[in-house]
C-alpha positions as CSV (number, residue, x, y, z in Angstrom):
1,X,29.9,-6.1,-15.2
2,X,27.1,-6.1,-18.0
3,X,24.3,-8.8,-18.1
4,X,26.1,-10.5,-21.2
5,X,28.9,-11.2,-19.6
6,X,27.3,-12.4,-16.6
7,X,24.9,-14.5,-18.5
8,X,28.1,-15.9,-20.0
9,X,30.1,-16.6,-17.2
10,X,27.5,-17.7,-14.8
11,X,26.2,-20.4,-17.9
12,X,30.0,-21.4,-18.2
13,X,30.3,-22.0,-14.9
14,X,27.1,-24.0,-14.7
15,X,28.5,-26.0,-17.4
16,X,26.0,-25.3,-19.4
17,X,26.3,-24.8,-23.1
18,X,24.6,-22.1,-25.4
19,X,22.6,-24.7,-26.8
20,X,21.3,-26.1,-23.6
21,X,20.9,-22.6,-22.4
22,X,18.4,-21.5,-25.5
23,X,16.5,-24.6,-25.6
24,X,15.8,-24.5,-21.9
25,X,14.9,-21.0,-23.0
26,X,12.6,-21.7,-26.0
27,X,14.8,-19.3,-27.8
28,X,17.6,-19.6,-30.9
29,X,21.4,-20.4,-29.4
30,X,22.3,-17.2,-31.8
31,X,19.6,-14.8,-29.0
32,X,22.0,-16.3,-26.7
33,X,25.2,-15.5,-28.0
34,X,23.6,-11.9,-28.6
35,X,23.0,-11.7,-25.6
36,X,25.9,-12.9,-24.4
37,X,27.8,-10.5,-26.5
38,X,25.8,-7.3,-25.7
39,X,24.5,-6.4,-29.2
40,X,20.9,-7.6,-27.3
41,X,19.0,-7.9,-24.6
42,X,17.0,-10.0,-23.3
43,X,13.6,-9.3,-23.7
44,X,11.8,-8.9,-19.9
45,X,9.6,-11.4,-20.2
46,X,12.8,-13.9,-20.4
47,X,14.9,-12.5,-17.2
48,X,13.0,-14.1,-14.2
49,X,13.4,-17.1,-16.1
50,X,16.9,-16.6,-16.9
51,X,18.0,-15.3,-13.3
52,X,16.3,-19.0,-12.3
53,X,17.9,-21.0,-14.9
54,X,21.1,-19.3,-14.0
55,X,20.2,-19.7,-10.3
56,X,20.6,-16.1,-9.2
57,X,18.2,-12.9,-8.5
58,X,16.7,-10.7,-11.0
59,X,18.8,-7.9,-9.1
60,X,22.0,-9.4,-9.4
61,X,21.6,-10.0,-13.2
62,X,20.7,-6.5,-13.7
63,X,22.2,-4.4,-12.1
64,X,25.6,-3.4,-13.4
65,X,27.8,-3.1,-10.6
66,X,26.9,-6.9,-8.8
67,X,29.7,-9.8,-9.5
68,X,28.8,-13.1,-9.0
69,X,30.7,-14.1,-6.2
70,X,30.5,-17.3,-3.7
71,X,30.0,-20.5,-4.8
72,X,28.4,-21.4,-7.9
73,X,26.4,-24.6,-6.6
74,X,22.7,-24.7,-7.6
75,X,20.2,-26.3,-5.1
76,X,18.0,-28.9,-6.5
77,X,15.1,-26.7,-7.2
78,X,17.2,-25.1,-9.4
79,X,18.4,-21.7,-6.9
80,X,21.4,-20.7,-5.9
81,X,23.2,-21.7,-2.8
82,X,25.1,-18.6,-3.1
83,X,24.8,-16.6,0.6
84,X,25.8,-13.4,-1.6
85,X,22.0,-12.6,-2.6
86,X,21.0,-9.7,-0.4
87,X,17.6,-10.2,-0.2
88,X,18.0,-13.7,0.8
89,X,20.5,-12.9,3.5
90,X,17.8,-10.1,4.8
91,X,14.6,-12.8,4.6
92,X,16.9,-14.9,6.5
93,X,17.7,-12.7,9.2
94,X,13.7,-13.6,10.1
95,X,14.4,-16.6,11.4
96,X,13.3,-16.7,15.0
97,X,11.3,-13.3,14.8
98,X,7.5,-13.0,15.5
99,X,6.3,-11.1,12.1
100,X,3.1,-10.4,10.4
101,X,2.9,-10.8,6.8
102,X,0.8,-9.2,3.9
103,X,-0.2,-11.1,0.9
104,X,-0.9,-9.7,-2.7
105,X,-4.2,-9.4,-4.3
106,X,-5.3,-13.0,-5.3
107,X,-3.1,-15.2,-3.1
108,X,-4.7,-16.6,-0.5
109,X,-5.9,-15.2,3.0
110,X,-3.1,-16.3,5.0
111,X,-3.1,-13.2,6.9
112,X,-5.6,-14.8,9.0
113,X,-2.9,-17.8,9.9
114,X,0.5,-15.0,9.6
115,X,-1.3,-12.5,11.7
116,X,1.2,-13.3,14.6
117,X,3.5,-15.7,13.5
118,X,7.1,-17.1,14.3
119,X,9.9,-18.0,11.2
120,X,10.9,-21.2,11.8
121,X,13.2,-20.8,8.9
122,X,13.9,-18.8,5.3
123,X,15.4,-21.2,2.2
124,X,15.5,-18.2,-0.3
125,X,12.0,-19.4,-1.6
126,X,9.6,-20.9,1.4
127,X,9.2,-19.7,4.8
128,X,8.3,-22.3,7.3
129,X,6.0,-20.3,9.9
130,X,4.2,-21.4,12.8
131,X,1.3,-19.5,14.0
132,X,-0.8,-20.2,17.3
133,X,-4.4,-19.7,16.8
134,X,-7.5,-20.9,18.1
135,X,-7.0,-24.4,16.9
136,X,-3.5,-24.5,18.7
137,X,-0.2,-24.3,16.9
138,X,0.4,-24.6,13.1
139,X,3.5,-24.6,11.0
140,X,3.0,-23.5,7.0
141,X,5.4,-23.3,4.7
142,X,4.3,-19.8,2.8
143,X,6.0,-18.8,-0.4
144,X,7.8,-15.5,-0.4
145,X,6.6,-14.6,-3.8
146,X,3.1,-14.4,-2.3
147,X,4.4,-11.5,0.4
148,X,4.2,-8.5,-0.3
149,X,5.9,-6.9,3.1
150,X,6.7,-8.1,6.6
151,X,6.1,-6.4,10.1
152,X,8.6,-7.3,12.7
153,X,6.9,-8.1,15.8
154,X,10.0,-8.9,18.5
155,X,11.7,-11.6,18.9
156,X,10.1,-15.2,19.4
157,X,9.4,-16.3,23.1
């Protein structure tokens, strides 16, 4: 399926117009019915948006083979409650582990906190974590666009 079509059915679906859809966008509703009918793209700085507006991943909006399948409900952040999104569905499978975490340049240290920590839980954005440490235990919600990769420990005692 090409991203026009997706952009078009996934928007329908939404019950969102091309209108709606371009002013969300800060762009013309004619970009969106080019994009819509393939004769453009859009440009990358506008997909990240675009997959959240549309409440699915980057990935899925891409790549040509991916369907939007599942339910088409949108959480009130905005994301999809669609269980289809495979890197959701991996992050998830966390839940209960002990894992270490690394952080990109510029976010802050939580490796100190995430050195040995427990997922309490995965919503497709946050993780709730709790970490034991010398001041006892802490929970911390840690954004997943802040990791860069995850170490699997074992299995929470």
């Amino acid at each position: 399926m090409q991203i026009g079509t997706k952009i078009s059915e996934r928007r329908k679906a939404l019950g969102i117009t091309q209108i709606e859809l371009a002013e969300t966008m800060h762009v013309t509703r004619q970009t969106v019915s080019r994009w819509e009918n393939g004769s453009v793209l859009p440009d990358i700085e506008k997909i990240s948006e675009l997959a959240g507006i549309l409440g699915v991943s980057c990935d899925q909006l891409l790549s040509n083979d991916t369907e939007f399948g599942g339910s088409t409900d949108v959480d009130s952040c905005g994301g999809s409650t669609n269980t289809s999104r495979r890197p959701s569905r991996l992050l998830a499978s966390l839940e209960g582990k002990r894992v270490q975490f690394s952080f990109y340049d510029g976010e802050d240290d939580f490796d100190i906190v995430c050195n040995d920590c427990t997922v309490l839980g995965f919503d497709g954005t946050w993780f709730k974590v709790r970490s034991t440490g010398k001041n006892g235990g802490v929970e911390k919600l840690i954004s997943a666009a802040s990791v860069l990769s995850v170490k699997i420990l074992g299995e929470a005692e």
